[in-house]
C-alpha positions as CSV (number, residue, x, y, z in Angstrom):
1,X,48.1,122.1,2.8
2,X,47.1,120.6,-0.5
3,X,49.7,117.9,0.2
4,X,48.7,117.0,3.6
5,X,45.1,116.7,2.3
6,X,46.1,113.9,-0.4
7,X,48.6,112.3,2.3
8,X,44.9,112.0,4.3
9,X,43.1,111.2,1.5
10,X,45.7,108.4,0.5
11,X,46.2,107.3,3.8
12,X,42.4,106.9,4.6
13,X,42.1,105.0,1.6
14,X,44.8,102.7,2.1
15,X,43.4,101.7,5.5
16,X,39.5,101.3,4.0
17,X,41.3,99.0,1.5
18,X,42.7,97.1,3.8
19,X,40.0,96.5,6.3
20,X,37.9,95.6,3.6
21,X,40.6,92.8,2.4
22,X,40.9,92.1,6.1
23,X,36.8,91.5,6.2
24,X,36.8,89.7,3.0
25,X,39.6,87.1,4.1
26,X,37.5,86.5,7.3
27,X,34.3,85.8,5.7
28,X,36.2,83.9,3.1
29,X,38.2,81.8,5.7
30,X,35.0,81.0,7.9
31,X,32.6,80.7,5.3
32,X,29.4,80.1,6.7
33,X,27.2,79.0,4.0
34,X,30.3,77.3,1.6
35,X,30.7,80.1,-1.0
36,X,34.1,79.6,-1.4
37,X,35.0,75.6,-0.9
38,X,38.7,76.3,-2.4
39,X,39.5,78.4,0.3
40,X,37.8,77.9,3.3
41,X,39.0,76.8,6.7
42,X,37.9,73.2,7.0
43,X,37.9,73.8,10.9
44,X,34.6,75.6,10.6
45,X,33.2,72.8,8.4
46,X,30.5,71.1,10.7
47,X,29.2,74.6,11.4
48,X,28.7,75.3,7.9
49,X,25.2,74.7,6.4
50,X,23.0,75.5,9.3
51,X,21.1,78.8,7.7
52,X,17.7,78.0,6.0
53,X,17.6,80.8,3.2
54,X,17.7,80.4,-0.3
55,X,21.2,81.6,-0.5
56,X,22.6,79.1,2.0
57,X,20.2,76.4,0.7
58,X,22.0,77.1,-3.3
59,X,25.3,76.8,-1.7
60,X,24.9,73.6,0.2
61,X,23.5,71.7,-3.0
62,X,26.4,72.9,-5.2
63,X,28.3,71.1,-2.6
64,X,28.2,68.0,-5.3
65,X,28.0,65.0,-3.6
66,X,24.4,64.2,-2.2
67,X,22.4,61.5,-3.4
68,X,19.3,62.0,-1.9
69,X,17.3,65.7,-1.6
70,X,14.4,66.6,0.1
71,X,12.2,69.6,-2.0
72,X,9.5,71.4,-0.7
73,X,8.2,74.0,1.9
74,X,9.1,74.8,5.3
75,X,6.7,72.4,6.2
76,X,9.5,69.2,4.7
77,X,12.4,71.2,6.1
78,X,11.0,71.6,9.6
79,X,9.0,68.3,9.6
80,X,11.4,65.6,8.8
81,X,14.0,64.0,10.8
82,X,17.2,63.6,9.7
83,X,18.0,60.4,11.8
84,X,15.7,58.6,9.9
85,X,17.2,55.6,8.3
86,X,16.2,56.9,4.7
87,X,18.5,60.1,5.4
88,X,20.5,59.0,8.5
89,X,23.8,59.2,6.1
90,X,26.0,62.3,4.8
91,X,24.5,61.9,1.2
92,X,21.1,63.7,2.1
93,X,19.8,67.0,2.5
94,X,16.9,69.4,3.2
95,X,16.6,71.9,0.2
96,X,12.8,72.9,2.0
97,X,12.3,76.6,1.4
98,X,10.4,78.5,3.4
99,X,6.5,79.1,1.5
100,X,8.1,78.1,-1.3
101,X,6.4,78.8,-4.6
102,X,6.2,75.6,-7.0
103,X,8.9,77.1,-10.0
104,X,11.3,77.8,-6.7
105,X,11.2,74.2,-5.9
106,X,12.0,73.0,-9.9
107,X,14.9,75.4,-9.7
108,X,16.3,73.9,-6.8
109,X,15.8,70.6,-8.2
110,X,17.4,71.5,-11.7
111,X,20.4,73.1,-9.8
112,X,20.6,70.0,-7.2
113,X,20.4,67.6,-10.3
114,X,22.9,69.3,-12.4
115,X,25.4,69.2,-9.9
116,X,25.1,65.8,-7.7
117,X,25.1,62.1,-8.6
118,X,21.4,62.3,-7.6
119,X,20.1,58.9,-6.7
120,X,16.6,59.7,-4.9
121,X,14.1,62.7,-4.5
122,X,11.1,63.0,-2.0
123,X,9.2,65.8,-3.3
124,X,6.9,67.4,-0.8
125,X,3.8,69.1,-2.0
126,X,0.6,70.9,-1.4
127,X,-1.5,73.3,-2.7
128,X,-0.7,76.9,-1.9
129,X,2.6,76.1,-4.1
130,X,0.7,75.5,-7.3
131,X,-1.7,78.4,-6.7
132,X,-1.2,82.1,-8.5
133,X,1.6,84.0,-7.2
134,X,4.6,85.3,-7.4
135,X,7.2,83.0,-8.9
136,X,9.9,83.4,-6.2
137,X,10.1,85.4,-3.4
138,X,12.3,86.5,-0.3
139,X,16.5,85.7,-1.7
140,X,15.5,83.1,-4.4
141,X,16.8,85.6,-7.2
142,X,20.0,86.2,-5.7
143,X,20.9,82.5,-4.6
144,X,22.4,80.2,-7.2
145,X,19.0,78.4,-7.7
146,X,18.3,81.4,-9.5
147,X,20.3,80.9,-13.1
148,X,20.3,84.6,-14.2
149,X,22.0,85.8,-10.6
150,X,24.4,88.3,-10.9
151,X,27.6,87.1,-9.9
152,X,29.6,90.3,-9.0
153,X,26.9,91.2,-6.9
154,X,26.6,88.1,-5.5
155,X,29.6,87.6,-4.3
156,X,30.6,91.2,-3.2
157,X,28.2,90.6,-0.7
158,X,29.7,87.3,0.4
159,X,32.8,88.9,0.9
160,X,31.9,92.1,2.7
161,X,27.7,92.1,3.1
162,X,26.6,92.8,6.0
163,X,24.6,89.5,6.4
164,X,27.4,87.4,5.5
165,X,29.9,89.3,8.1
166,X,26.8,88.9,11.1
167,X,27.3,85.2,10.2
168,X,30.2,84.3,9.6
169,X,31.4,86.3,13.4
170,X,28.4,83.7,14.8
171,X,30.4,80.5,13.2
172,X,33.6,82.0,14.6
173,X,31.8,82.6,18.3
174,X,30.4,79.0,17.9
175,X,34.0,77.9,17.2
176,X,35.3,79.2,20.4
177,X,32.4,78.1,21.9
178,X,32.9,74.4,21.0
179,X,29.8,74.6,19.5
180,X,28.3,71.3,18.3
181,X,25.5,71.1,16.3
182,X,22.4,68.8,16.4
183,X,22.2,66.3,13.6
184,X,18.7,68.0,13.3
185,X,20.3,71.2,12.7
186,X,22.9,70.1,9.5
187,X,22.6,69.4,6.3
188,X,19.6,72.0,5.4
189,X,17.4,70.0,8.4
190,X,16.2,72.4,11.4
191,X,15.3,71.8,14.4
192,X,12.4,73.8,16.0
193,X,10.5,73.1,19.9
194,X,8.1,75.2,21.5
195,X,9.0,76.7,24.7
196,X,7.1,76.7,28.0
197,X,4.8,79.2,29.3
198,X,2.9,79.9,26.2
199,X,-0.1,78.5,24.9
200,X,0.0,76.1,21.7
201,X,-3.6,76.8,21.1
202,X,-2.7,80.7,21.0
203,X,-0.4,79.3,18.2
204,X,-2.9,78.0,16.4
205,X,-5.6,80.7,16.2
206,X,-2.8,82.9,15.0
207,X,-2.1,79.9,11.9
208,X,-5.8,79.6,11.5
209,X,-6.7,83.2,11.3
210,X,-3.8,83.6,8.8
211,X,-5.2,80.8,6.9
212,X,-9.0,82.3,6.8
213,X,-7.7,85.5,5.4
214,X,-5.7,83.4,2.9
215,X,-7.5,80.5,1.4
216,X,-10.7,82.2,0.4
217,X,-8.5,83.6,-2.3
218,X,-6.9,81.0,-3.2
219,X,-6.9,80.2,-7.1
220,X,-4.9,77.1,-8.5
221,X,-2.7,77.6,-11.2
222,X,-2.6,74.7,-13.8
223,X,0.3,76.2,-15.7
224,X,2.5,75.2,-12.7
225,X,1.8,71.6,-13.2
226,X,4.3,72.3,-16.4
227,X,7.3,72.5,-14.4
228,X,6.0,69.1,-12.1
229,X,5.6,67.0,-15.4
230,X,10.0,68.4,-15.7
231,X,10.4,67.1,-12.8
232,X,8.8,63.8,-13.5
233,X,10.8,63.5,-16.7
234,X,13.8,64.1,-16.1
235,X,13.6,61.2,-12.7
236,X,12.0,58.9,-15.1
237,X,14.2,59.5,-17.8
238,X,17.6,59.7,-15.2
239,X,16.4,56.7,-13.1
240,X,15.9,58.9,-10.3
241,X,14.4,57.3,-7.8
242,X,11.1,60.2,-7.0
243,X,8.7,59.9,-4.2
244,X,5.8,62.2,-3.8
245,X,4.2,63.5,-0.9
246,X,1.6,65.6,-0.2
247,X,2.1,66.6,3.1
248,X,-0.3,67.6,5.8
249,X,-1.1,70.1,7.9
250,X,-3.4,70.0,10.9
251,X,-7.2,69.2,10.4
252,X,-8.2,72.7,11.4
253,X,-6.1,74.1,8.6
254,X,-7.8,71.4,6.3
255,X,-11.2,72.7,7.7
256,X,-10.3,76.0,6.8
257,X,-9.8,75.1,3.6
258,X,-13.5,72.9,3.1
259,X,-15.5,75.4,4.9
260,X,-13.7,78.4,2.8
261,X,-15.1,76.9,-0.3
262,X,-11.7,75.7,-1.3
263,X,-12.4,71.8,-1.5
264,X,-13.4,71.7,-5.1
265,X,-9.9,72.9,-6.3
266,X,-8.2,70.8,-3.6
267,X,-10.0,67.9,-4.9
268,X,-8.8,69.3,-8.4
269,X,-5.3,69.8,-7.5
270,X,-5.2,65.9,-6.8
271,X,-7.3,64.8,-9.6
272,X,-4.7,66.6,-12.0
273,X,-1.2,65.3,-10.1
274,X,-2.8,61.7,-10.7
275,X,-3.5,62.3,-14.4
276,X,0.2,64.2,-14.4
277,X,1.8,60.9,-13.6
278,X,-0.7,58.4,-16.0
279,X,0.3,60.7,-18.7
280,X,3.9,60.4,-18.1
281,X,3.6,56.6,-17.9
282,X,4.8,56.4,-14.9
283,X,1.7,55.2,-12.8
284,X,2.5,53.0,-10.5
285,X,6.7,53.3,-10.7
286,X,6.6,56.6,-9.3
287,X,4.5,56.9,-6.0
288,X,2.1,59.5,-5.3
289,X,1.1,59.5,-1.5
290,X,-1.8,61.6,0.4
291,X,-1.1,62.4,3.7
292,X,-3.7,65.1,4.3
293,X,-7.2,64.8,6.1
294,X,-8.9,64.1,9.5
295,X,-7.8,61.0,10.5
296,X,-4.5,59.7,11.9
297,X,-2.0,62.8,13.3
298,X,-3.8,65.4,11.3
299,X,-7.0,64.9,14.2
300,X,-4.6,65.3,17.1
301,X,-6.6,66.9,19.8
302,X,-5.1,70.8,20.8
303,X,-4.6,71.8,23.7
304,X,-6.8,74.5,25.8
305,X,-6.1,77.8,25.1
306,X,-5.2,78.3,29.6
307,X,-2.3,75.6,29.3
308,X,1.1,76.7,28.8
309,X,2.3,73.3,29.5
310,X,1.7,70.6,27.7
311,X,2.4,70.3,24.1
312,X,1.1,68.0,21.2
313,X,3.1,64.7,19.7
314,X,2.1,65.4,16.4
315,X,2.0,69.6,15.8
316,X,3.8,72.3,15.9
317,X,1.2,74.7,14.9
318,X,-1.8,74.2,12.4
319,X,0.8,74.0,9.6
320,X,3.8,72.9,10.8
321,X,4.3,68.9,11.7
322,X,6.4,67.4,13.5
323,X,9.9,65.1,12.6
324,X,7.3,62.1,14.7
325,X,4.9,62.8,11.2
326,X,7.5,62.9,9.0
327,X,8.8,59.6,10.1
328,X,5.5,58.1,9.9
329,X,5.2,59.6,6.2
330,X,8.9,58.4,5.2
331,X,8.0,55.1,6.8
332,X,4.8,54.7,4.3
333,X,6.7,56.1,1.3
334,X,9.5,53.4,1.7
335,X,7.4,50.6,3.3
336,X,9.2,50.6,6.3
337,X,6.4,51.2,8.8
338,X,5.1,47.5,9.4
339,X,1.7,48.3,10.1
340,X,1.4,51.9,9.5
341,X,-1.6,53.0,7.8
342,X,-1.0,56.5,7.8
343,X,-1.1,58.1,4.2
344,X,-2.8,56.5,0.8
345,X,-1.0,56.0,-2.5
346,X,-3.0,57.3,-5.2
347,X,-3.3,56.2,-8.7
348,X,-6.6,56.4,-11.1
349,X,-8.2,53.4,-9.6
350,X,-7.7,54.7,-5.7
351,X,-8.4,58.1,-6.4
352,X,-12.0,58.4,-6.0
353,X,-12.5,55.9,-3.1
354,X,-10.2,58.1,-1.7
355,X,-11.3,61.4,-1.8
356,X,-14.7,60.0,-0.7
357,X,-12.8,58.4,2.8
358,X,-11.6,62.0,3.2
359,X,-14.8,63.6,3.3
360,X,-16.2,60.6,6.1
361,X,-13.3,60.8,7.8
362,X,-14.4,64.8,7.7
363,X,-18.0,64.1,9.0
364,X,-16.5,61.8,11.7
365,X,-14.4,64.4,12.8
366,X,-17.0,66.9,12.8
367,X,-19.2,64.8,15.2
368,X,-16.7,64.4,17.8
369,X,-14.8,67.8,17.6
370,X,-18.1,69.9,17.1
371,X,-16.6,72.6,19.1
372,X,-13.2,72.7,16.9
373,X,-15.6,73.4,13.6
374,X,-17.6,75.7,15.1
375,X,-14.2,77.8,15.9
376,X,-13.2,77.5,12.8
377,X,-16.3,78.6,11.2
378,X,-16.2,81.7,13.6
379,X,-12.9,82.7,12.7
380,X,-13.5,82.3,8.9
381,X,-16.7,84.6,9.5
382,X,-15.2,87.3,11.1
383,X,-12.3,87.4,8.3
384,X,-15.2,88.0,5.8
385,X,-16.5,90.7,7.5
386,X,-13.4,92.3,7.6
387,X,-13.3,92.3,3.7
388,X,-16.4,94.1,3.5
């Protein structure tokens, strides 16, 4: 008896073994995110690259040849296109995290930078990612952005974790599939349309209450401008070429914002990147562009809350832009957009005229979309009451 229970006992472990060899080699040999570049099937390389989390994100930028990186929020890895003629080559990518945290976005940077002949960075910013906070969240600290990952752990779920496993059987079904992805989709870039029979507005009272809840508790944090002024260095002192961007979302999110008592600190935020990049001397050599406010695409009218049909040029939601604005904003941050006025550099002597076209391009706005504020003001009520 005690001899057929260790024949079991061997013989069950002998077969765990090997189905566990068997599922390593698999996820090894399709490889979905590039873990293992020495050993992976090359068939499956243009469906690798197309998941958006940190882990993925790590792995594509240790791939070690791009020259030019986009960093930022979702907002920069939904918004931009990838056919652009800035990034229409193989030597770009989209390292956007999703509500990414400012000391995420230096990590991926210094990870990015460490490993690629880096010739050109478009930073995407705004202010939620310089506010208090948690440092990382979601997968940042077991990606390889994160430099005290644990590697045994890491990679015993890359060979047998569930998640890798569920993805790398939905590369193989795309395989057999013939599956051909998007340009949008590669490289880090995603592509995103809303469907039919919904309504966009419902969309954006969902982002706007979000936002009323949110922003009233918004604090900035100036320590975070430490890890910008890195970034800043090391470009200036690597000749990278670095491009900044603060990006926007819809008006009504901006409203949100003014009429949450936010402005001052927003106004802040911008009054301390300027002074960031005089310090650094590097006013003028690297550009600093605003994008945000109620003019241009930001004012783009949305649609009734009863129609399911048509959908806006310029928004996905009150966040969320779309690749059309992120052309515009690569146009003006390369001066390739003729007569494009959309977005204002900003240095010391622009600043203030600036800030002050914001706010009458705010009371212009308010005249003609009275109905919009209003809304707005109503939602941000009814969030305060809900905190009593």
């Amino acid at each position: 008896m005690r001899a057929d229970y260790k024949r079991f006992t061997g013989f069950w472990l002998l077969l765990t073994a090997l189905g566990l060899a068997g599922l390593a080699g698999f996820n090894v040999l399709v490889d979905p995110a590039g873990a293992f570049p020495a050993c992976h099937l090359k068939m499956f390389e243009p469906l690798r690259y197309l998941d958006s989390d940190r882990t993925a994100k790590a792995e594509m930028a240790r791939r070690g040849d791009w020259q030019t990186i986009i960093l930022g929020s979702s907002r920069s890895q939904i918004g931009f296109p990838a056919r652009h003629p800035v990034l229409a080559h193989s030597h770009s990518c989209n390292l956007g995290l999703a509500a990414a945290r400012f000391p995420e976005v230096v990590a991926a940077f210094d990870y990015a930078q460490q490993l690629n002949p880096l010739k050109q960075v478009i930073l995407c910013l705004d202010l939620y990612m310089f506010c208090e906070g948690p440092r990382w969240i979601e997968d940042f600290a077991e990606s390889r952005f994160n430099p005290d990952f644990d590697r045994f752990q890491y990679y015993c779920k890359q060979l047998i974790g569930r998640t890798a496993t569920d993805r790398a059987w939905e590369t193989a079904r795309r395989k057999l599939r013939h599956y051909q992805p998007a340009v949008q989709e590669t490289f880090g870039f995603y592509h995103f349309e809303l469907g039919s029979g919904f309504s966009q507005r419902k969309l954006f009272e969902r982002g706007v209450r979000a936002r009323a809840t949110a922003y009233p508790d918004l604090k900035a944090d100036p320590s975070l401008l430490t890890p910008l002024r890195h970034v800043v260095q090391v470009c200036r002192d690597q000749r990278i070429d670095l491009r900044i961007a603060i990006v926007p979302p819809h008006a009504l999110d901006v409203e949100v914002l003014h009429s949450g008592q936010g402005w001052p600190q927003f106004e802040q935020w911008k009054t301390d990147l300027v002074a960031l990049l005089a310090e650094e001397g590097v006013e003028g050599k690297i550009g600093l562009w605003d994008f945000t406010g109620y003019a241009g695409p930001p004012s783009e009218a949305v649609p009734a809350a009863n129609d399911m049909t048509n959908r806006m040029s310029f928004y996905l939601e009150n966040s969320h832009f779309t690749p059309r604005v992120g052309g515009l904003i690569l146009d003006t941050l390369f001066g390739s957009g003729g007569t494009n006025a959309f977005g204002a550099r900003l240095d010391r002597a622009s600043l203030k005229p600036h800030l002050a076209r914001i706010l009458e391009d705010r009371a212009a706005y308010v005249r003609t979309n009275a109905t919009e504020i209003a809304w707005v003001r109503q939602i941000l009520a009814e969030a305060a009451a809900r905190k009593k």
